[in-house]
Biopython code that builds the backbone (N, CA, C, O; Angstrom):
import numpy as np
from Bio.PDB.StructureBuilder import StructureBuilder

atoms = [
    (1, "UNK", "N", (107.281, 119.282, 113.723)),
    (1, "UNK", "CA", (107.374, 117.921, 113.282)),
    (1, "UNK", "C", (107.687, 117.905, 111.789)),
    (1, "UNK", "O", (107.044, 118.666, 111.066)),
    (2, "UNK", "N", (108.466, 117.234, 111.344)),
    (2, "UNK", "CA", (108.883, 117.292, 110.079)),
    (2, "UNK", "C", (108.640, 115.823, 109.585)),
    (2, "UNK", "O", (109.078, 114.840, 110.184)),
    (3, "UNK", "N", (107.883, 115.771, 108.411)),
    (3, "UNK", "CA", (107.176, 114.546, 107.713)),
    (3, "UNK", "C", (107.287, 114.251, 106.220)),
    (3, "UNK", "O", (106.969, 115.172, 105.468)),
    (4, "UNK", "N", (107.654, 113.211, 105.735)),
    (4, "UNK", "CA", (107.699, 113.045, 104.193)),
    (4, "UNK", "C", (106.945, 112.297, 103.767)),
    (4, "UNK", "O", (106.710, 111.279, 104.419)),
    (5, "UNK", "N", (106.329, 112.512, 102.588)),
    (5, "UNK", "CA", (105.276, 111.101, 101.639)),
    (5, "UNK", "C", (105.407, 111.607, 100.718)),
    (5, "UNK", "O", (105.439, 112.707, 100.168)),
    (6, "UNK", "N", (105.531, 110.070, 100.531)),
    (6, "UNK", "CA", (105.838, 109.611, 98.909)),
    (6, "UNK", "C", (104.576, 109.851, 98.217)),
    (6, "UNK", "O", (103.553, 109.308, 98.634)),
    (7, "UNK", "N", (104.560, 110.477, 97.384)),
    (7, "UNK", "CA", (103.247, 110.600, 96.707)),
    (7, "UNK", "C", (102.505, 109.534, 95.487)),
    (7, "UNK", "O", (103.214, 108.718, 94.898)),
    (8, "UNK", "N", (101.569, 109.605, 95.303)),
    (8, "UNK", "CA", (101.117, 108.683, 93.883)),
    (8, "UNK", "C", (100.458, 109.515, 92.805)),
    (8, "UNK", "O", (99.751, 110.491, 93.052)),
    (9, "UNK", "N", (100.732, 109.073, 91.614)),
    (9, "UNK", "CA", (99.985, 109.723, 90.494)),
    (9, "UNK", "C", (100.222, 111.104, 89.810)),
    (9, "UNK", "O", (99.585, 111.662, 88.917)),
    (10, "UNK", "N", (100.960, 111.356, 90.270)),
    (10, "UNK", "CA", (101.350, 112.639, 90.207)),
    (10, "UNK", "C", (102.847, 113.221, 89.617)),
    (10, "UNK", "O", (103.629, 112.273, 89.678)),
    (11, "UNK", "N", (103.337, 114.086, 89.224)),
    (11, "UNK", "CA", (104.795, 113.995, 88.539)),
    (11, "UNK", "C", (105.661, 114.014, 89.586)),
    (11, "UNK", "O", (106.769, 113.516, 89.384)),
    (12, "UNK", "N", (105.321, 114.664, 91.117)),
    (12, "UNK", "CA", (106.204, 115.182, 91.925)),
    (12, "UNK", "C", (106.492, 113.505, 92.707)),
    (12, "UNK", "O", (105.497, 112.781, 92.714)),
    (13, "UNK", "N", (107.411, 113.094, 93.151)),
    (13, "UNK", "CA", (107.573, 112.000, 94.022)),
    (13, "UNK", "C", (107.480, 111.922, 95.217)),
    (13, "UNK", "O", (107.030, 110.921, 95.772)),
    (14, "UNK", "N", (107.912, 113.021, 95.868)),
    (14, "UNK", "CA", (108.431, 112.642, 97.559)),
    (14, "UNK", "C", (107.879, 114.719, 98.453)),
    (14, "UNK", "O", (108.304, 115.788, 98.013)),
    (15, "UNK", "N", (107.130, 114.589, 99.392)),
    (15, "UNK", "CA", (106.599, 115.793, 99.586)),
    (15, "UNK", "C", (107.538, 115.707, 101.116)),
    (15, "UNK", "O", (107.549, 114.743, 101.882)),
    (16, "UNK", "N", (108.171, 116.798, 101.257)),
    (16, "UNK", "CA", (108.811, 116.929, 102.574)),
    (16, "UNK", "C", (108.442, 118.171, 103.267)),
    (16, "UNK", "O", (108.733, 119.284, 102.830)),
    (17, "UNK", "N", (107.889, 117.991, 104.197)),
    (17, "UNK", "CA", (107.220, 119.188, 105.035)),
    (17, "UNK", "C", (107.276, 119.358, 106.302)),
    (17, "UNK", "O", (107.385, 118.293, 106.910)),
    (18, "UNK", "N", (107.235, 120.541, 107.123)),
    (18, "UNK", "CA", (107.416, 120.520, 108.135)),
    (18, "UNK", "C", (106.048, 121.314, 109.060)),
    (18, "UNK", "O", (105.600, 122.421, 108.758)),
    (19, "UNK", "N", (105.600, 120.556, 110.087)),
    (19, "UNK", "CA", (104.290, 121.908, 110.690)),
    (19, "UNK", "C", (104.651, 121.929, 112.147)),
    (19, "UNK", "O", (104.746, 120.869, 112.765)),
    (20, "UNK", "N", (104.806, 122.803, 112.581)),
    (20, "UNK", "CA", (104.662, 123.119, 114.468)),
    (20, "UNK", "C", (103.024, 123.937, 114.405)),
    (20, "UNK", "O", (102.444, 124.655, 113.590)),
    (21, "UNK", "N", (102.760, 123.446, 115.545)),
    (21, "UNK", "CA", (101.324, 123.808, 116.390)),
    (21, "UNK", "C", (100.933, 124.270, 115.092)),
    (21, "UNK", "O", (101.172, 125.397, 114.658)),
    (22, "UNK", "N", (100.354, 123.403, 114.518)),
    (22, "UNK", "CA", (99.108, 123.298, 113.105)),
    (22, "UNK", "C", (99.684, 124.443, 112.420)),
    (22, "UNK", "O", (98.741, 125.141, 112.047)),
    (23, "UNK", "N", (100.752, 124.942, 112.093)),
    (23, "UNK", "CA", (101.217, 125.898, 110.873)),
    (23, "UNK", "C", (101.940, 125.413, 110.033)),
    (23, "UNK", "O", (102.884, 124.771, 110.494)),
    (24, "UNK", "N", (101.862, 125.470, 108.949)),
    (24, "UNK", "CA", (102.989, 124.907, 108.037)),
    (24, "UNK", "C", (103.975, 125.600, 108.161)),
    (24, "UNK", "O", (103.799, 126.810, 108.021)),
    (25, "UNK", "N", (105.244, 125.149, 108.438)),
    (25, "UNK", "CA", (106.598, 125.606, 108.542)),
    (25, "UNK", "C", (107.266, 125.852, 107.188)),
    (25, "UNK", "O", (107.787, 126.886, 106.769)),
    (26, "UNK", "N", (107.124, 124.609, 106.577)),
    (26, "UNK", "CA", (108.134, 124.625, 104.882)),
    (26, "UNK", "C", (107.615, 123.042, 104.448)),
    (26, "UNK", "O", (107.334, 122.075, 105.157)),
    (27, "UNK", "N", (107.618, 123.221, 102.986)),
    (27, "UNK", "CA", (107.239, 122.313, 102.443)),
    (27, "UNK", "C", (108.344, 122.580, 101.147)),
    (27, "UNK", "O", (108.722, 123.541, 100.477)),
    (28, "UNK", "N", (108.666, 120.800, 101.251)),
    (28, "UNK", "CA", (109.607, 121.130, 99.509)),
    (28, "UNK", "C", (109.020, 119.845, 98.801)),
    (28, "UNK", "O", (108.917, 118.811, 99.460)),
    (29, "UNK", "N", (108.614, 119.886, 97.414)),
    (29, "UNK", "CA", (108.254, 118.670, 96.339)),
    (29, "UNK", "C", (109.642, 118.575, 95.702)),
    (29, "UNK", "O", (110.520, 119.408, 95.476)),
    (30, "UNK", "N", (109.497, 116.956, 95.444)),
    (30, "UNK", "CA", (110.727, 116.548, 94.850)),
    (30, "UNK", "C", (110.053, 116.109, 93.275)),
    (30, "UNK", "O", (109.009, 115.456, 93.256)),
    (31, "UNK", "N", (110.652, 116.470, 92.129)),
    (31, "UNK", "CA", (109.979, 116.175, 91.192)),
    (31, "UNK", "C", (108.811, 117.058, 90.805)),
    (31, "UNK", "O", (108.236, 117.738, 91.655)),
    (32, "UNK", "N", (108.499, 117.056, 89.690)),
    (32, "UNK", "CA", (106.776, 117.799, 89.578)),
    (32, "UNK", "C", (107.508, 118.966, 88.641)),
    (32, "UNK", "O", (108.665, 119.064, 88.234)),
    (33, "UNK", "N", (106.403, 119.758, 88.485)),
    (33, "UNK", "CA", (106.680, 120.889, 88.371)),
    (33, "UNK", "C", (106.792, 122.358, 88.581)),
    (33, "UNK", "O", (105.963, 123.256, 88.732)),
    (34, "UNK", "N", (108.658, 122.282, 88.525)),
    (34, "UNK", "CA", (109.425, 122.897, 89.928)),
    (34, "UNK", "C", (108.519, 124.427, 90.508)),
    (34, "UNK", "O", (108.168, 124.577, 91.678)),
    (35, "UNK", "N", (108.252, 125.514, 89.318)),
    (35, "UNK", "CA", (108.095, 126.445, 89.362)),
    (35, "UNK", "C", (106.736, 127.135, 90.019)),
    (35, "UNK", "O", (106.471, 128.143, 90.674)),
    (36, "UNK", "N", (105.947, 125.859, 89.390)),
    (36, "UNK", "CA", (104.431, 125.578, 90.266)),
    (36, "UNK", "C", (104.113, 125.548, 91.582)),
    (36, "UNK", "O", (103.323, 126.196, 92.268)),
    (37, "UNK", "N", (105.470, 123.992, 91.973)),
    (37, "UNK", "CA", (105.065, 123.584, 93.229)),
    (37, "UNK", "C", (105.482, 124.665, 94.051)),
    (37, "UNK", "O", (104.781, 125.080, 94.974)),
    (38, "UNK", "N", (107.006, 125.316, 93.651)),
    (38, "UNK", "CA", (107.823, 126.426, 94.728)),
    (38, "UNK", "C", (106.569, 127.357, 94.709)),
    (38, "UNK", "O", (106.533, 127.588, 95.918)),
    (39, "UNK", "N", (105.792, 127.872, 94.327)),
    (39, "UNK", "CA", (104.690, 128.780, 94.176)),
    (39, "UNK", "C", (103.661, 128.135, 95.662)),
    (39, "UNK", "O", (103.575, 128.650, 96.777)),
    (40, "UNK", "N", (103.070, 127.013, 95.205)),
    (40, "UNK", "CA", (102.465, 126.490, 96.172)),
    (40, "UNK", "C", (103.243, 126.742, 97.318)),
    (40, "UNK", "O", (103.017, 127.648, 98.120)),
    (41, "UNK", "N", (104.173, 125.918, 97.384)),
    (41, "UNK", "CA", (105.226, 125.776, 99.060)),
    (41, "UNK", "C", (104.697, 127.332, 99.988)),
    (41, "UNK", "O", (104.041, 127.588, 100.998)),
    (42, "UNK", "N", (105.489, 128.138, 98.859)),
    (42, "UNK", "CA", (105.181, 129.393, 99.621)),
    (42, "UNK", "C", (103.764, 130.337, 100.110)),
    (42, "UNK", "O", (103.541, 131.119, 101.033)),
    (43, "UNK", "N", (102.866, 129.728, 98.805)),
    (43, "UNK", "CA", (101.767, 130.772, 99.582)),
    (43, "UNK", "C", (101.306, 129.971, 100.645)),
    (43, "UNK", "O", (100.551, 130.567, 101.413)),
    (44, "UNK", "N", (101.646, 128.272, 101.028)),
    (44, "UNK", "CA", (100.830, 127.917, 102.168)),
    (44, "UNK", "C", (101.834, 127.827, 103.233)),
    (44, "UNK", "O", (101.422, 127.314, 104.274)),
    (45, "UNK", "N", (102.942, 128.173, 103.214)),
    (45, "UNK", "CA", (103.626, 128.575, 104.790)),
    (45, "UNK", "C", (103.258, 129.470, 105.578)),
    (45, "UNK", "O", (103.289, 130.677, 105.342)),
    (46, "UNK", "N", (102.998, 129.105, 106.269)),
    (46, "UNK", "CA", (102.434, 130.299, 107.517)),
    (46, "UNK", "C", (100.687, 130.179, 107.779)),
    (46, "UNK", "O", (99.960, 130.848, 108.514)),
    (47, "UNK", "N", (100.375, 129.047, 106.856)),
    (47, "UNK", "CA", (98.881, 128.708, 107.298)),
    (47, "UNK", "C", (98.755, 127.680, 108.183)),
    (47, "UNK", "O", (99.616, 126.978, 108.714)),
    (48, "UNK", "N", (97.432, 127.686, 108.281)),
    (48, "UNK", "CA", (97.164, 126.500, 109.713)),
    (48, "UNK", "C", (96.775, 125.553, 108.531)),
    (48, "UNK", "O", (96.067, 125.826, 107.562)),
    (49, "UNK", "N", (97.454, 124.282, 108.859)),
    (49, "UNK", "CA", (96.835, 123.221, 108.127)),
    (49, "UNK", "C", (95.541, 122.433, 107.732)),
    (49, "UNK", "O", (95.398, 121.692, 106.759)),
    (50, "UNK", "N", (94.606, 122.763, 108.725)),
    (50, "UNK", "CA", (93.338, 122.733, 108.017)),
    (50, "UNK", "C", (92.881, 123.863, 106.872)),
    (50, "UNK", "O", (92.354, 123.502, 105.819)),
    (51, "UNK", "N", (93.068, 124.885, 107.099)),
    (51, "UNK", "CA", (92.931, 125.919, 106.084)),
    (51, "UNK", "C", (93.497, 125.212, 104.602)),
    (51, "UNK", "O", (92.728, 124.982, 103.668)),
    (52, "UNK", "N", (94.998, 124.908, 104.560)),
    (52, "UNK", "CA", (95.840, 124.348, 103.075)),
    (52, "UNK", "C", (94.487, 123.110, 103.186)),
    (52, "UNK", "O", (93.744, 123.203, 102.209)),
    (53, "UNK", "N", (94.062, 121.992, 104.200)),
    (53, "UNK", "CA", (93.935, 120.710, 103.295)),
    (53, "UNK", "C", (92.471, 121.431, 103.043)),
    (53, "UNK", "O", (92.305, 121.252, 101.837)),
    (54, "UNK", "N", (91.636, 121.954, 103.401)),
    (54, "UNK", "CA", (90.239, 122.569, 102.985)),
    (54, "UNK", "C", (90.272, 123.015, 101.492)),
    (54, "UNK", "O", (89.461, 122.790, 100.594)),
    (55, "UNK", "N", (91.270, 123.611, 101.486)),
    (55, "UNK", "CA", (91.622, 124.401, 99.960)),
    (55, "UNK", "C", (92.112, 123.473, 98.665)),
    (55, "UNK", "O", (91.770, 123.538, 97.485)),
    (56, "UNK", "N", (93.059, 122.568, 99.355)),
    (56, "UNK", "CA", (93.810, 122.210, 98.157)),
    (56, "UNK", "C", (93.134, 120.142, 98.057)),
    (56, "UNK", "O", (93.585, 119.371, 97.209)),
    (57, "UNK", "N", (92.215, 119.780, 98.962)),
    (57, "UNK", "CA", (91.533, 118.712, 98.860)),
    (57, "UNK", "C", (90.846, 118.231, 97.742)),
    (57, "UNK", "O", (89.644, 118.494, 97.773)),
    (58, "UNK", "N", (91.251, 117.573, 96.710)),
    (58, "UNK", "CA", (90.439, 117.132, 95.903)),
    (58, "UNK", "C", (90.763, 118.178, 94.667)),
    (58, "UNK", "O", (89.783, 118.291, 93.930)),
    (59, "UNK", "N", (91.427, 118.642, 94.429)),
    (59, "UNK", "CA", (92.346, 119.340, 93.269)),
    (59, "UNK", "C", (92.741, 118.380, 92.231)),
    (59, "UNK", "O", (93.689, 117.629, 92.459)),
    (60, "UNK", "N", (92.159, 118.330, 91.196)),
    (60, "UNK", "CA", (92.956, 117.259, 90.420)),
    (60, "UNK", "C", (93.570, 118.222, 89.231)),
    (60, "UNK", "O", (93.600, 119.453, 89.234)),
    (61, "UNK", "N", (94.218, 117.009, 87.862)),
    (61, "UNK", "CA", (95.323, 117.465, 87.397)),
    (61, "UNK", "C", (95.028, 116.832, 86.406)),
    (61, "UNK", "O", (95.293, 115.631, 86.467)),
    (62, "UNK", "N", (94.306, 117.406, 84.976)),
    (62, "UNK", "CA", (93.715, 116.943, 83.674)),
    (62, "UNK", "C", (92.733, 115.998, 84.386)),
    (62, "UNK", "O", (91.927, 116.345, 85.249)),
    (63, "UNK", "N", (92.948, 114.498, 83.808)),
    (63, "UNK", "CA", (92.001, 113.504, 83.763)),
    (63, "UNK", "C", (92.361, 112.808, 85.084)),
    (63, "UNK", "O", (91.592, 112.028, 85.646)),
    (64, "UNK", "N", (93.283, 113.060, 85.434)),
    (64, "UNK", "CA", (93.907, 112.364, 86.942)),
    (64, "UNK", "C", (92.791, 112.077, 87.725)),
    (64, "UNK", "O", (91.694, 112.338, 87.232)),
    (65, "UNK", "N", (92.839, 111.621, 88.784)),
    (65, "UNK", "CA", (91.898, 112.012, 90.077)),
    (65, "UNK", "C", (92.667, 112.163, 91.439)),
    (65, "UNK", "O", (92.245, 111.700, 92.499)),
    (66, "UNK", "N", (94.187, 113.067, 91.253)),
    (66, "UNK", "CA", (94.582, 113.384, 92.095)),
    (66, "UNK", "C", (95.619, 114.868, 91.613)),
    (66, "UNK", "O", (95.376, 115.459, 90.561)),
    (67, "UNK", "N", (96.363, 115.160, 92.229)),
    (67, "UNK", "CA", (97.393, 116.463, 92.014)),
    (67, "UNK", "C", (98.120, 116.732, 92.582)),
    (67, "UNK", "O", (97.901, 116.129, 93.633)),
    (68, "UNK", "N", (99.267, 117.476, 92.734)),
    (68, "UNK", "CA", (100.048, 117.696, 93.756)),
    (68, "UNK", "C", (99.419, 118.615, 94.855)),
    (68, "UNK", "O", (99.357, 118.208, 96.015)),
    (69, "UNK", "N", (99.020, 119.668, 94.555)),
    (69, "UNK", "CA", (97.875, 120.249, 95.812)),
    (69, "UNK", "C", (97.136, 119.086, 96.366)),
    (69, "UNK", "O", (96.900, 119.108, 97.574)),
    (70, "UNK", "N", (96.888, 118.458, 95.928)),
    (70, "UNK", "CA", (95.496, 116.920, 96.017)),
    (70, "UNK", "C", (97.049, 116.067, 97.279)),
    (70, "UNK", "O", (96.838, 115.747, 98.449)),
    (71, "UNK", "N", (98.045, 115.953, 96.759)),
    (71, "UNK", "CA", (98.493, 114.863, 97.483)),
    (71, "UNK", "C", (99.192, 115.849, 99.072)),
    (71, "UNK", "O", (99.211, 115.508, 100.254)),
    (72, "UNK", "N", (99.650, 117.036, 98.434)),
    (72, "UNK", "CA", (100.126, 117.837, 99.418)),
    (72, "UNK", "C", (99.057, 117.615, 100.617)),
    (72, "UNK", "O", (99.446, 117.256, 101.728)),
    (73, "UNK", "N", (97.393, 117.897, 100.267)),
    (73, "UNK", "CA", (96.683, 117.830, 101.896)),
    (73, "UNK", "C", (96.359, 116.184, 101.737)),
    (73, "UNK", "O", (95.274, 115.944, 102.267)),
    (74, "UNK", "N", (96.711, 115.508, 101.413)),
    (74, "UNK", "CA", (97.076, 114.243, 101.396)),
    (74, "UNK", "C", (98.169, 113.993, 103.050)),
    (74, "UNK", "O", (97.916, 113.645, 104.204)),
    (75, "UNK", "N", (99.357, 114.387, 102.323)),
    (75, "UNK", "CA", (100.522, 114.720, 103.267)),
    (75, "UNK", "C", (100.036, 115.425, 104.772)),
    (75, "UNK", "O", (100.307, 114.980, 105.887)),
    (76, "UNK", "N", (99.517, 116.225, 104.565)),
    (76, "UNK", "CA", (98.952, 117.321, 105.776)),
    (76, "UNK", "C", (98.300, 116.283, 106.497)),
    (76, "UNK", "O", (98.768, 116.087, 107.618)),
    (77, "UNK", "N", (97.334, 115.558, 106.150)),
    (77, "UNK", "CA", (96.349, 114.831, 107.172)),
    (77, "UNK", "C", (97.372, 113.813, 107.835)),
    (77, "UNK", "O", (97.440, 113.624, 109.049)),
    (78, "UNK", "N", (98.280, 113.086, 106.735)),
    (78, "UNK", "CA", (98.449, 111.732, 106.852)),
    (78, "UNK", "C", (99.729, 112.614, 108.540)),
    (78, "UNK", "O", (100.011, 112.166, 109.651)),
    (79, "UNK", "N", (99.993, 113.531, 108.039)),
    (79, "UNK", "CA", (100.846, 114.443, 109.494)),
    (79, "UNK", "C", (100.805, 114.327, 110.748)),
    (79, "UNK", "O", (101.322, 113.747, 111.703)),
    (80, "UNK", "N", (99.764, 115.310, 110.355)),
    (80, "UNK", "CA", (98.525, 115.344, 111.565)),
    (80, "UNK", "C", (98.111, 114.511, 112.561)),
    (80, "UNK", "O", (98.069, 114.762, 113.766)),
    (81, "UNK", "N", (97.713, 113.193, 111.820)),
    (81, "UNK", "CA", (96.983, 111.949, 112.371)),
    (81, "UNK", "C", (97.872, 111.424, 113.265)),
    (81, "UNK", "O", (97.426, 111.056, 114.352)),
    (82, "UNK", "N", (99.848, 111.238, 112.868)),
    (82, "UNK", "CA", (100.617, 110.961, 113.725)),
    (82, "UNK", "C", (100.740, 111.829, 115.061)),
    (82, "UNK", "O", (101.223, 111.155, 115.971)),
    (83, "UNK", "N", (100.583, 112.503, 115.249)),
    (83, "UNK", "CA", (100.638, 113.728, 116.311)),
    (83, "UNK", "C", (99.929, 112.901, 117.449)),
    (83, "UNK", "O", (99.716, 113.418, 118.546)),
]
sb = StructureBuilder()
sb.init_structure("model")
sb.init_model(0)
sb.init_chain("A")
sb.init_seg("    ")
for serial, (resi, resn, name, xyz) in enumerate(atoms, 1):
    if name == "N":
        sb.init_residue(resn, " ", resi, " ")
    sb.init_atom(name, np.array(xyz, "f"), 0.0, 1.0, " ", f" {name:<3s}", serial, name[0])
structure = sb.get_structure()
C-alpha cells in the first residue's frame, strides 16, 4: 500500500511511503533535511511498522513538539488505520 501525508511543523512537507504486510517498503520526505531524512528512510526499510512508530514516536526537534521521525510514525499509524 503506498500512502502520503502532508506533514505539520516540521521542515519536511509531504512523507511518501510505502508498507506491504506491516514492513516498510520505501519511504521518501519531500523537503527537510535531505541527508538526515535519506538516513532515516533507509535504516527503517525492512522493519515492521510497529517497531519504526515505537522508536521514532514522540521524537521532537529543538523546542518543537514534533519532528520528522515524530511525523514519519505519525504517517505509519495514520497507514495502518486505513488497511
Amino acid at each position: 500500500m503506498k500512502y502520503v501525508y502532508q506533514t505539520a511543523g516540521t521542515c519536511s512537507r509531504q512523507i511518501e511511503l510505502e508498507v506491504e504486510q506491516g514492513i516498510v517498503q520505501s519511504v521518501h520526505f519531500a523537503g527537510g533535511c535531505h541527508g538526515n531524512l535519506q538516513g532515516i528512510a533507509r535504516l527503517v526499510t525492512g522493519m515492521r511498522v510497529e517497531d519504526v512508530i515505537s522508536r521514532l514516536k514522540g521524537v521532537r526537534c529543538g523546542m518543537k513538539s514534533t519532528s520528522c521521525p515524530d511525523q514519519l510514525a505519525m504517517a505509519l499509524e495514520a497507514a495502518v488505520s486505513q488497511v
